[in-house]
VMD Tcl script that draws the C-alpha trace (Angstrom):
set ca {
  {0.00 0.00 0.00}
  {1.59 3.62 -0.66}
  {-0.49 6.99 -0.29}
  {-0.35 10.53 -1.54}
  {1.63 12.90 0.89}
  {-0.90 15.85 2.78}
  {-3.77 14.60 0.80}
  {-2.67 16.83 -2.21}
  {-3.51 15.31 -5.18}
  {-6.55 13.06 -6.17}
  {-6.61 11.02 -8.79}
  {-9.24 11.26 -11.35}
  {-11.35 8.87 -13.38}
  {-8.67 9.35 -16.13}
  {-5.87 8.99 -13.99}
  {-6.75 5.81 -12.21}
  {-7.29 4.41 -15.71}
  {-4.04 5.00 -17.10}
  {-2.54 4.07 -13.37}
  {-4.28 0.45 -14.01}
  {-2.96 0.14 -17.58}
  {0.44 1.01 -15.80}
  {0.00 -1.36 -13.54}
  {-0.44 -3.97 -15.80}
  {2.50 -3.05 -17.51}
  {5.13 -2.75 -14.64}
  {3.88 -6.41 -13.13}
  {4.54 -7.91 -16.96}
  {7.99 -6.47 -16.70}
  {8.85 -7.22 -13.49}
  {7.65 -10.87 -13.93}
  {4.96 -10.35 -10.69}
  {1.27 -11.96 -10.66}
  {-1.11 -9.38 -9.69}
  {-3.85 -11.12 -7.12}
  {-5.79 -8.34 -6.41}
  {-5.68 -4.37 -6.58}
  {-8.08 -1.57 -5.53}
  {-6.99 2.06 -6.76}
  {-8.11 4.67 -4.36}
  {-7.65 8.38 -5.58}
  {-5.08 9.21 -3.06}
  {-3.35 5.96 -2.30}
  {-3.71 2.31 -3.61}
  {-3.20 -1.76 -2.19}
  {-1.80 -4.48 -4.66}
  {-1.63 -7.91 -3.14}
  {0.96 -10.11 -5.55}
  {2.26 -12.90 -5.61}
  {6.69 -12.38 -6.46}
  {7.81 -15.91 -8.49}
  {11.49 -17.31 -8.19}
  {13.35 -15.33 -11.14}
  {13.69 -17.24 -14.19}
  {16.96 -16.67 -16.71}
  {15.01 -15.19 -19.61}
  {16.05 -15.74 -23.28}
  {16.60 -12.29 -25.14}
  {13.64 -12.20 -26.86}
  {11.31 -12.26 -23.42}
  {13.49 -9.17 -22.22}
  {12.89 -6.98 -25.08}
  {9.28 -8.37 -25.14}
  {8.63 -7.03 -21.52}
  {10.87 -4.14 -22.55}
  {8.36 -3.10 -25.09}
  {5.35 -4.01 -22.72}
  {7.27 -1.53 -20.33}
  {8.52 1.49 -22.62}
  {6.32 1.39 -25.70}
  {6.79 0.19 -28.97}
  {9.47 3.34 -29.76}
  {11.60 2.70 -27.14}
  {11.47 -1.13 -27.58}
  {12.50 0.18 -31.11}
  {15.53 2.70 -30.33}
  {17.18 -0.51 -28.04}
  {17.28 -3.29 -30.93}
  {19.04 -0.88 -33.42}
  {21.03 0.26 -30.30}
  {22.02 -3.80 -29.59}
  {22.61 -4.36 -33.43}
  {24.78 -1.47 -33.15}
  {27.32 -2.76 -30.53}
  {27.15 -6.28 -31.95}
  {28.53 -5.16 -34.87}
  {32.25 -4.93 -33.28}
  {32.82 -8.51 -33.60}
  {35.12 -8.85 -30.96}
  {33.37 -7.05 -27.84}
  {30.36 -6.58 -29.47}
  {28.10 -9.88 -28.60}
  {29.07 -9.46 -24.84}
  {28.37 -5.84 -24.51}
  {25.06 -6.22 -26.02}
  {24.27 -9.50 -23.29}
  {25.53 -6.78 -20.29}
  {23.13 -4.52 -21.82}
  {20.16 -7.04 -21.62}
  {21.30 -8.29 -18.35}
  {21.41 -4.78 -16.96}
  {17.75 -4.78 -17.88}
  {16.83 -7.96 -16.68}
  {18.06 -7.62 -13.43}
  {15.29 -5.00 -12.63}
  {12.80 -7.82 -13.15}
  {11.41 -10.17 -9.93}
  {11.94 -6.96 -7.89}
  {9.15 -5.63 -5.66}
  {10.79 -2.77 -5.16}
  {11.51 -1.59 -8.67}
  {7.69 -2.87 -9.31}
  {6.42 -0.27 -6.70}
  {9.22 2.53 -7.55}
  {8.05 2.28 -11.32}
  {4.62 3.38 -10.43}
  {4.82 5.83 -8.35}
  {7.91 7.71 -10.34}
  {5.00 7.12 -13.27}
  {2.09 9.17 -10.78}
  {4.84 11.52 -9.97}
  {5.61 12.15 -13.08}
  {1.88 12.44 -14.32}
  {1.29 14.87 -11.45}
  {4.29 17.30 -12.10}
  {3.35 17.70 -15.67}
  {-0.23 18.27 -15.08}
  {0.56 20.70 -11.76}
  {3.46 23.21 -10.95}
  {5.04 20.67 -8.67}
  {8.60 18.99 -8.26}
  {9.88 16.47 -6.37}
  {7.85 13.78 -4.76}
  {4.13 13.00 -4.75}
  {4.05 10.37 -1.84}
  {4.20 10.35 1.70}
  {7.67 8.10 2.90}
  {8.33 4.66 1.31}
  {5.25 1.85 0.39}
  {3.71 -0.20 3.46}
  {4.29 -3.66 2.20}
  {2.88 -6.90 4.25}
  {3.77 -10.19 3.74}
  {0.99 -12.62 3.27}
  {1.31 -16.52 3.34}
  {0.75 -17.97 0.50}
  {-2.45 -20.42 1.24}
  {-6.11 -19.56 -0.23}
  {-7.58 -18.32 2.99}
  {-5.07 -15.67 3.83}
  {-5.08 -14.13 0.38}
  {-8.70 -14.25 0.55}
  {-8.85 -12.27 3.52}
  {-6.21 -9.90 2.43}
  {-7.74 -9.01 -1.17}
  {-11.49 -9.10 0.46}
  {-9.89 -6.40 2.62}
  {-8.27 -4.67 -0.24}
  {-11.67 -4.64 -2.27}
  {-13.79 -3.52 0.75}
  {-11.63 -0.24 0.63}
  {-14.39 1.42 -1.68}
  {-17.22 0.86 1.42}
  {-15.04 1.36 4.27}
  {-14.88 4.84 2.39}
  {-18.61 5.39 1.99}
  {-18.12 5.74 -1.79}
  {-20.05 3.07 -3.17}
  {-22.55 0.22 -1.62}
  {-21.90 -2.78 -3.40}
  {-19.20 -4.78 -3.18}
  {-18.06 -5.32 -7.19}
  {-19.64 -1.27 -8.16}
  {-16.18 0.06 -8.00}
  {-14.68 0.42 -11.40}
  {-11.13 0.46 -10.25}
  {-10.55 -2.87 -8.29}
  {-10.06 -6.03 -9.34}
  {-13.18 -6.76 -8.01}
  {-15.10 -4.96 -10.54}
  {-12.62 -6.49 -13.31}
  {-13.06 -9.63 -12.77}
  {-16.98 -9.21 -12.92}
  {-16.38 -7.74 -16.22}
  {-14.84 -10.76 -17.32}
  {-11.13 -9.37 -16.86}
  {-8.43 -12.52 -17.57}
  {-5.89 -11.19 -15.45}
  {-8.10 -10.34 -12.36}
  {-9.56 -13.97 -12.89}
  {-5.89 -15.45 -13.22}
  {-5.29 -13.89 -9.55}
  {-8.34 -14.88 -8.02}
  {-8.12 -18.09 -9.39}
  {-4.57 -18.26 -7.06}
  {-7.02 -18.01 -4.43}
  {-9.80 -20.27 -5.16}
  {-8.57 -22.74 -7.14}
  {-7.30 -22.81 -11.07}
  {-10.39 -24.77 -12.29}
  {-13.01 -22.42 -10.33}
  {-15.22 -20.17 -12.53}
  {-15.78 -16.72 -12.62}
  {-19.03 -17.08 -11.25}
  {-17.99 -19.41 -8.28}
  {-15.14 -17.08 -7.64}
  {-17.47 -13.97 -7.27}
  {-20.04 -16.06 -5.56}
  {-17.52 -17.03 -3.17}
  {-15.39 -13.81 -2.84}
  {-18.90 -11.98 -1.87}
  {-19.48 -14.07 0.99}
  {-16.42 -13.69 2.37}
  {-16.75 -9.95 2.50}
  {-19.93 -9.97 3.71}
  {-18.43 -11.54 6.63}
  {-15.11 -9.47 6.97}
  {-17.60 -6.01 6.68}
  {-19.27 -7.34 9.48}
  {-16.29 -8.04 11.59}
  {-15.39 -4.48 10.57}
  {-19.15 -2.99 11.62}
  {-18.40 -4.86 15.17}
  {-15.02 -3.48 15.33}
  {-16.40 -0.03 14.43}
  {-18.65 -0.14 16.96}
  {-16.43 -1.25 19.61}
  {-14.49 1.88 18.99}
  {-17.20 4.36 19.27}
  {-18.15 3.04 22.76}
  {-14.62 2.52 23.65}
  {-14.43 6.66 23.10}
  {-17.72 7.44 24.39}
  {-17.62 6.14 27.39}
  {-13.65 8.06 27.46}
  {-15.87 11.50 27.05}
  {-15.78 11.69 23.37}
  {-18.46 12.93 21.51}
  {-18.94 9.74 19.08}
  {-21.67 9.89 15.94}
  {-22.36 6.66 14.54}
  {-21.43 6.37 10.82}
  {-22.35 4.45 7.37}
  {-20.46 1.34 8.77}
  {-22.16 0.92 12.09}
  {-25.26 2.07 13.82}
  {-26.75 3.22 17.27}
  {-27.83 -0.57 18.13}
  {-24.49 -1.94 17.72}
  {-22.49 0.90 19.55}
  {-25.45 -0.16 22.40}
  {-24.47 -3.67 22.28}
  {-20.84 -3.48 21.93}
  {-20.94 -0.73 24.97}
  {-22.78 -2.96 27.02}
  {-19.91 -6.14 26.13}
  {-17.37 -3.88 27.06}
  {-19.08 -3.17 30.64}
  {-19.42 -6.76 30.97}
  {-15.66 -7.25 30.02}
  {-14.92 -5.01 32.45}
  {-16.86 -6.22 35.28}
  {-15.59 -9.85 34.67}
  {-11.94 -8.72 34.57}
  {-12.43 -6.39 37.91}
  {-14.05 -9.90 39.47}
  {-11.31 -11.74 38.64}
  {-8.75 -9.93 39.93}
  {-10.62 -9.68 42.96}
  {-10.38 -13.52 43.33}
  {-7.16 -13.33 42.70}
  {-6.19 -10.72 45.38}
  {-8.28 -12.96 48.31}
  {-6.33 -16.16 46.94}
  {-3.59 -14.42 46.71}
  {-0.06 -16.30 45.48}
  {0.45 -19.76 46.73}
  {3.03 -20.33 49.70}
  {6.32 -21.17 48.77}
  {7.66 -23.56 50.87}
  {11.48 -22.30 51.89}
  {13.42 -24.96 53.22}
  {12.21 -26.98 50.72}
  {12.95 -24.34 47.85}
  {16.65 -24.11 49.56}
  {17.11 -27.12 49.53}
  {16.30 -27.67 45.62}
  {18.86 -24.84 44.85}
  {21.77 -26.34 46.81}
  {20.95 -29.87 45.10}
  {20.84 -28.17 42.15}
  {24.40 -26.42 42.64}
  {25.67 -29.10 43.79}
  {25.49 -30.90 40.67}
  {26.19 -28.59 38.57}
  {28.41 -25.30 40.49}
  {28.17 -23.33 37.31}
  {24.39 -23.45 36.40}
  {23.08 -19.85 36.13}
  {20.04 -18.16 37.73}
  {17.99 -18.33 35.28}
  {18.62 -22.26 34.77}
  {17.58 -22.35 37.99}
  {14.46 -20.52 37.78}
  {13.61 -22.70 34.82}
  {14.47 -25.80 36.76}
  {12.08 -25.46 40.12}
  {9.50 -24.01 38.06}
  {9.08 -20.90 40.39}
  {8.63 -17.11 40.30}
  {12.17 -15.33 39.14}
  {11.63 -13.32 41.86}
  {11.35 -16.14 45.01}
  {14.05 -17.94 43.16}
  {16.43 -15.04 43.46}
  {15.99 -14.35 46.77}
  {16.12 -17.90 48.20}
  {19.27 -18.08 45.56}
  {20.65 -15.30 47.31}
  {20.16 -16.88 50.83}
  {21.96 -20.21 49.60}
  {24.70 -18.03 48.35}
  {25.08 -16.73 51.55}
  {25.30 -19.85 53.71}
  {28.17 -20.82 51.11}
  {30.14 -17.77 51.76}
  {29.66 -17.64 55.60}
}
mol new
graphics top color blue
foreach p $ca { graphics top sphere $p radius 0.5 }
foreach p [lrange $ca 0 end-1] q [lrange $ca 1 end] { graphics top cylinder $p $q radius 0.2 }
display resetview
């Protein structure tokens, strides 16, 4: 995830269009499977999945060259390698460091991420009296494990971006996630899903099954919501509800929170009248000098781990063995 510094700049309809075809572009080059995306207009989330690097053959470098740079500067490159091979002697393995040099940007999340954003920067500047940079510190990345129900949670999280923002209702209605893509009958957004829901699943199944699974994470979300408005209310802060949550829930999660509280002031209660169990001294003494005995350069904490008791009894009783051994 990266976002806009100060809230400056939004993108536009236009923008976010040419920002997807750019993604698309950048994650051919780089050699990295798009899962899922969701472009906000002042910051965005990818979740990818990053493939071992493969040694590529020339003509799949120049081919995600092109995909990269356009067909001109695909163009100016091949007459620039025929060029250098044409001094037979150094020729061949100048033009090789030249496609290596290229290659070794691919399989790189980082160049992935630095490529768009120096292409929003870029877009921005030229569009704005503006210089310099367009986003606020480096990109928050996460790392996921790769198994179906973790990347389902993270892109149902990713897509529910558009709601969480009270800009649209429905889960698929926003035309610039993956989400919406795949409902159009995008290939590449089904390729990624189908990473999470299996390779022979159908587009239908997928959104069938994706849906439910937000459903459930937005309601985790309302509940959290909610928690947090009674969590501040009852700190003195003047809480409205909003589109995620309503009154009844900050009601019921305020009164679970009372009864949290309650339980936890009863237990400690119990634990105050129980109090700690007795340690037994001589006995505890006794255990340490054994324990010494056997072994003259075991260390404290060996100790502590050995009887099993609190760091704080062992030390002293530790102390008092010492002592004796001294005296």
């Amino acid at each position: 995830m990266s976002r806009i510094a100060h809230q400056v700049f939004f993108m536009t309809d236009e923008v976010r269009n040419d920002f997807l075809e750019m993604i698309r572009r950048a994650s051919d080059f780089c050699g990295i499977r798009l899962v899922a995306w969701c472009i906000m207009t002042n910051h965005f989330h990818i979740l990818a999945y990053l493939p071992a690097p493969e040694t590529l053959i020339e003509e799949e470098i120049l081919r995600r060259y092109g995909v990269l740079k356009g067909h001109a500067k695909l163009e100016a490159l091949k007459k620039e390698l025929a060029s250098v091979r044409m001094n037979k002697e150094t020729g061949e393995a100048m033009a090789q460091a030249r496609l290596n040099s290229i290659a070794d940007s691919m399989y790189k999340v980082g160049v992935f991420m630095k490529i768009l954003k120096q292409w929003l920067t870029q877009e921005y500047n030229s569009r704005y009296t503006h210089r310099g940079t367009l986003w606020e510190g480096v990109y928050k990345d996460i790392l996921v494990k790769n198994i179906p129900v973790e990347l389902g949670k993270r892109a149902g999280y990713i897509h529910l971006n558009p709601i969480r923002a009270a800009i649209c209702p429905g889960f698929d209605e926003y035309l610039w996630s993956s989400l919406n893509a795949l409902k159009r009958g995008d290939e590449l957004a089904l390729d990624g899903m189908r990473r999470i829901y299996g390779a022979e699943a159908s587009r239908e199944e997928i959104l069938e099954s994706h849906q439910h699974l937000m459903a459930e994470l937005l309601e985790k979300m309302k509940l959290e919501r909610a928690e947090e408005i009674a969590r501040k209310r009852a700190a003195g802060i003047e809480m409205p509800v909003d589109h995620l949550t309503n009154e009844a829930l900050v009601v019921q999660a305020a009164a679970n929170l009372a009864k949290a509280a309650e339980a936890l002031v009863e237990e400690k209660t119990i634990q105050k009248i129980r109090g700690r169990p007795k340690v037994d001294g001589d006995r505890l003494c006794e255990t340490i000098r054994h324990l010494l005995a056997e072994n003259p350069g075991m260390s404290s904490q060996a100790i502590v781990e050995a009887t099993g008791k609190p760091r704080s009894t062992v030390f002293r009783y530790l102390k008092q063995v010492r002592s004796e051994v001294v005296s």
